[in-house]
C-alpha positions in Angstrom: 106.0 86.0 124.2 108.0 84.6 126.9 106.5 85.1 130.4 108.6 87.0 132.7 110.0 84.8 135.5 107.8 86.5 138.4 105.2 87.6 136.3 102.4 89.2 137.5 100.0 86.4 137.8 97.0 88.2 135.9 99.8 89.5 133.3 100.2 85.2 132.8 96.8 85.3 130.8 97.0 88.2 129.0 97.8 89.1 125.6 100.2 91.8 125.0 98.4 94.3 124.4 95.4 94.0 126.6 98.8 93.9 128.7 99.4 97.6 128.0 95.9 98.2 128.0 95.7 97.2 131.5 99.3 98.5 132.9 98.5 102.0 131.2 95.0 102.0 133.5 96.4 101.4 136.6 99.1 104.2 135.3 96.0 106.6 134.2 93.9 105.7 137.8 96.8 106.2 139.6 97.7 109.8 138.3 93.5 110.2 138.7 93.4 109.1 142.6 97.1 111.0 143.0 97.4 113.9 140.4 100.5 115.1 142.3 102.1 111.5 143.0 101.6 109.6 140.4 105.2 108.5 139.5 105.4 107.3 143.3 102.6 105.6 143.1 103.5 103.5 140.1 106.5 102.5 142.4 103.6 100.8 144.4 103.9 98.2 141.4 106.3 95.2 142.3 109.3 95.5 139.8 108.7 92.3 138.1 105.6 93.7 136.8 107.2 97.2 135.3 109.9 94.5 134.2 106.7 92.7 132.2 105.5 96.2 130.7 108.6 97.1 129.2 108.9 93.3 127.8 105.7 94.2 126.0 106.1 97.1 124.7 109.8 95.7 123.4 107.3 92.8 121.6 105.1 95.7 120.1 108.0 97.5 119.2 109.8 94.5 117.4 105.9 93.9 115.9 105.7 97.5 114.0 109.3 96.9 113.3 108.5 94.4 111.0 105.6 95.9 109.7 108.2 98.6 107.5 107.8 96.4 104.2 108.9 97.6 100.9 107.0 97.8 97.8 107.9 95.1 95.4 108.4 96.0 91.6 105.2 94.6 89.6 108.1 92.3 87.4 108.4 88.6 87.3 111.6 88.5 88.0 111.2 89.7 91.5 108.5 87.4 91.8 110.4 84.6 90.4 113.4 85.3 93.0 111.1 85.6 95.7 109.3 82.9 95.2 111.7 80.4 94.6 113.2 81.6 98.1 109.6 80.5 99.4 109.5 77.2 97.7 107.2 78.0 94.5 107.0 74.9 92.4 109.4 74.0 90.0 106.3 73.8 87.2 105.4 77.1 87.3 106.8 80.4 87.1 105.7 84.1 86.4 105.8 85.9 83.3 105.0 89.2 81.6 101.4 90.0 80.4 102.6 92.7 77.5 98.8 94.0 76.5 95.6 92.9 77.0 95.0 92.3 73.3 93.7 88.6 72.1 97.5 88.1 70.3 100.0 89.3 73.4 97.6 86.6 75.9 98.2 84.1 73.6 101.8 84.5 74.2 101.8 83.1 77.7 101.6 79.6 77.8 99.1 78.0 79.5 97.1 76.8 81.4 97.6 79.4 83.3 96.7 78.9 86.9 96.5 82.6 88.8 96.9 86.3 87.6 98.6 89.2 89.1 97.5 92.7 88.3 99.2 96.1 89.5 96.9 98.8 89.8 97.3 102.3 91.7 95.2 102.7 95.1 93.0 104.8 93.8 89.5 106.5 96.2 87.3 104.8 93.7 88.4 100.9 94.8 88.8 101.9 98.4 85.2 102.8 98.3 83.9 100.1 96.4 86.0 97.6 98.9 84.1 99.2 101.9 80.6 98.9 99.7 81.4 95.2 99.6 82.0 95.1 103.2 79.1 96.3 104.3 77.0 94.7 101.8 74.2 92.1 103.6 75.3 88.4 103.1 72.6 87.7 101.3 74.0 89.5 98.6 77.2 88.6 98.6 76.7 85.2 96.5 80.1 83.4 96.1 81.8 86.0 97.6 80.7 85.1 101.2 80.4 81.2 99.8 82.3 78.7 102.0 84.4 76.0 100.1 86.0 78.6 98.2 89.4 79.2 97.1 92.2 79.6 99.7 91.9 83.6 100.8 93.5 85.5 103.2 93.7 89.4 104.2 96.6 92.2 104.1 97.8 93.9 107.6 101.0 94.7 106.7 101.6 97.9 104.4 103.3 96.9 101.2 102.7 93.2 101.9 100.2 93.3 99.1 102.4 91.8 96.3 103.6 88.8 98.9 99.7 88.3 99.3 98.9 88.2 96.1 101.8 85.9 95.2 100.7 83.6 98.4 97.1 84.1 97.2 98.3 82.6 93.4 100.6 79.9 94.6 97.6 78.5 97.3 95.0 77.8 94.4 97.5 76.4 91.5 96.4 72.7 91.1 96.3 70.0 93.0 99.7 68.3 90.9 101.3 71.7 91.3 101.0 72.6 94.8 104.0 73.2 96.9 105.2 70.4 98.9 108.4 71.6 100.7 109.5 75.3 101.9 108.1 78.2 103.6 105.1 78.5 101.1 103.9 74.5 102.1 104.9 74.6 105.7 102.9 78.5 105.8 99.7 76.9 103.9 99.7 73.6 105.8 99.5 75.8 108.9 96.9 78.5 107.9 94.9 76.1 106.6 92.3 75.6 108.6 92.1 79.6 109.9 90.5 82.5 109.1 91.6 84.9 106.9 92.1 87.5 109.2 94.3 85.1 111.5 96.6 83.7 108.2 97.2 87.6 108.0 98.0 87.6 111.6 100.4 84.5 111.1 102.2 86.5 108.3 102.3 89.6 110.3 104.5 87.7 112.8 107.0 85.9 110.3 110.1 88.2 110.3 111.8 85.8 108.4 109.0 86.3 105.4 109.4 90.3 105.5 113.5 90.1 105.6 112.9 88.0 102.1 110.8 90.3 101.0 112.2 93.5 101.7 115.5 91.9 100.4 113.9 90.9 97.2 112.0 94.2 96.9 116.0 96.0 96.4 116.2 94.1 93.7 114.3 95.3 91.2 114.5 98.1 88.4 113.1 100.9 90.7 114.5 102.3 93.7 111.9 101.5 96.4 113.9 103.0 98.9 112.6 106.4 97.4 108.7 105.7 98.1 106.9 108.2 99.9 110.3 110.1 100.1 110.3 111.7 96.2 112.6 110.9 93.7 115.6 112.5 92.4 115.3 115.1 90.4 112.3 116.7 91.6 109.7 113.7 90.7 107.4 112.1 92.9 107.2 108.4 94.0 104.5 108.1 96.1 101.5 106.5 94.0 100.5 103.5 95.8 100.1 100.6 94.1 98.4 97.5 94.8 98.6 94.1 93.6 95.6 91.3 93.9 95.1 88.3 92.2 92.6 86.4 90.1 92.2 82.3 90.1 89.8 79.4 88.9 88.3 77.6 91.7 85.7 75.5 90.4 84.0 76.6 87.3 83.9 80.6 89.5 87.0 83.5 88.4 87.5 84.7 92.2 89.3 88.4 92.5 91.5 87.9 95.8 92.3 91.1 97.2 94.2 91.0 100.2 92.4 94.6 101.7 89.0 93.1 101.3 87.5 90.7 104.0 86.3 87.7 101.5 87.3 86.4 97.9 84.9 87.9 95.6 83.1 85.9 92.6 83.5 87.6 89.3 81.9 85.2 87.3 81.9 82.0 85.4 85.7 80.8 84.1 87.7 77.8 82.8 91.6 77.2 83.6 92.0 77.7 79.4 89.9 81.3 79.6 91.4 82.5 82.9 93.9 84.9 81.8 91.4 86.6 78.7 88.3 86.8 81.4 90.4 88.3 84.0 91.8 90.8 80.9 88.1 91.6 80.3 87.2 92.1 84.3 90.3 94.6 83.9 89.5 96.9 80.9 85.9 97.4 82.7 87.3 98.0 86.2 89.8 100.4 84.9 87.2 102.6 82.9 90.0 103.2 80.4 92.8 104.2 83.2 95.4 101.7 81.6 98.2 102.3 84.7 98.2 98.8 85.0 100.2 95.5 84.5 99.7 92.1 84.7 101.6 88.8 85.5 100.6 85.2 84.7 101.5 82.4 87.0 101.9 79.6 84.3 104.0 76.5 83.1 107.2 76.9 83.2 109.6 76.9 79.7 
């Protein structure tokens, strides 16, 4: 944020919002100490720094503004438009999982490098994401393993299929990897952080939720409608979530953006990634079959 140009010098090293944090308890001791003039005492403030408050709040403002991302349609057409837009390699592309039978895998061509899969947000994975959270690190095995596959976490509502497509094009191979466009210049700068701050880093890109709300409008549903019902009486407001599911090194890692780590699911090969990941899914589900999958694989 730009500093004001007679900032209050403590407001100089502050972040915004220990900013607010500190300008709403001088507002909150001031109404304490004078219950009956508290507006005339906040006039006891120099301008500059009132100026500096409502700066911040117009940077919070602008921050939750950009947080009002659409859900995007589990089809790989959308994710095809959007990533192209972000620079996803020309030797890959997203396609249709049709069942989770031997013969319809077969029909995407491999090797296929990462998997998508749309599930609704149901209580059940909420609470077995919070189990893994507070599960000791001693048994969290590969999950908590460093030298792991590129993972980073969801702040943003409806981000999750963004993630997940981030999360797929991050671990492709080494000949495959992005070299130009948002995606490279987005992983070559997260690279070395955590993945709570590469969801920080996402959080500020407006340019990345204008693509993606613009890409979400394009799709066979009207996600305009979500959380609002649907015409003609029916409801649209099942969330759904997407993660995704990659080879790194001999391990199938689930990457699920609301989680705080990747999570090992067992041993995999780039040739059995999309039927183990199809396996993991029939057990998860417990025969709930509201799901869909996409495969991130060679393109025709």
């Amino acid at each position: 944020m730009a500093q004001a140009k007679h900032a209050h010098p403590l407001t100089r090293s502050l972040s915004p919002y220990a900013a607010v944090v500190w300008f709403a308890a001088i507002r909150a001791l001031s109404e304490l100490a004078w219950p009956h003039q508290g507006q005339e005492a906040l006039e006891g403030l120099d301008k500059a720094s009132r100026a500096a408050v409502k700066a911040v709040r117009r940077k919070i403002g602008d921050r939750f503004f950009r947080k009002k991302w659409l859900p995007l349609e589990s089809n790989p057409e959308v994710f095809n438009g959007l990533g192209r837009q972000l620079g996803l390699p020309a030797g890959v592309e997203f396609y249709e999982v049709f069942g989770l039978d031997p013969d319809l895998l077969a029909m995407v061509p491999g090797p296929v490098e990462g998997v998508l899969v749309c599930f609704p947000l149901t209580e059940r994975h909420k609470d077995s994401l919070l189990e893994r959270k507070l599960a000791p690190l001693s048994k969290q095995g590969a999950e908590g393993a460093e030298g792991g596959p590129y993972f980073m976490q969801q702040s943003v509502p409806n981000a999750c299929g963004t993630v997940a497509l981030i999360h797929a094009t991050a671990n492709l191979s080494a000949e495959l990897s992005p070299t130009q466009g948002w995606l490279a210049h987005f992983l070559s700068k997260t690279k070395s952080n955590s993945p709570s701050e590469r969801a920080c880093a996402l959080e500020e890109d407006e340019g990345l939720a204008q693509a993606h709300n613009a890409t979400a409008q394009l799709g066979d549903t009207r996600v305009q409608d979500f959380g609002q019902g649907a015409p003609g009486g029916s409801a649209f407001n099942e969330v759904l979530h997407f993660i995704c599911f990659v080879h790194h090194q001999g391990v199938l890692y689930e990457l699920d953006g609301l989680s705080d780590r990747a999570r090992g699911r067992g041993a995999t090969t780039p040739a059995t990634l999309l039927a183990d990941t199809a396996k993991l899914v029939l057990e998860d589900l417990q025969g709930d079959m509201r799901v869909n999958l996409m495969a991130l694989a060679p393109a025709h």
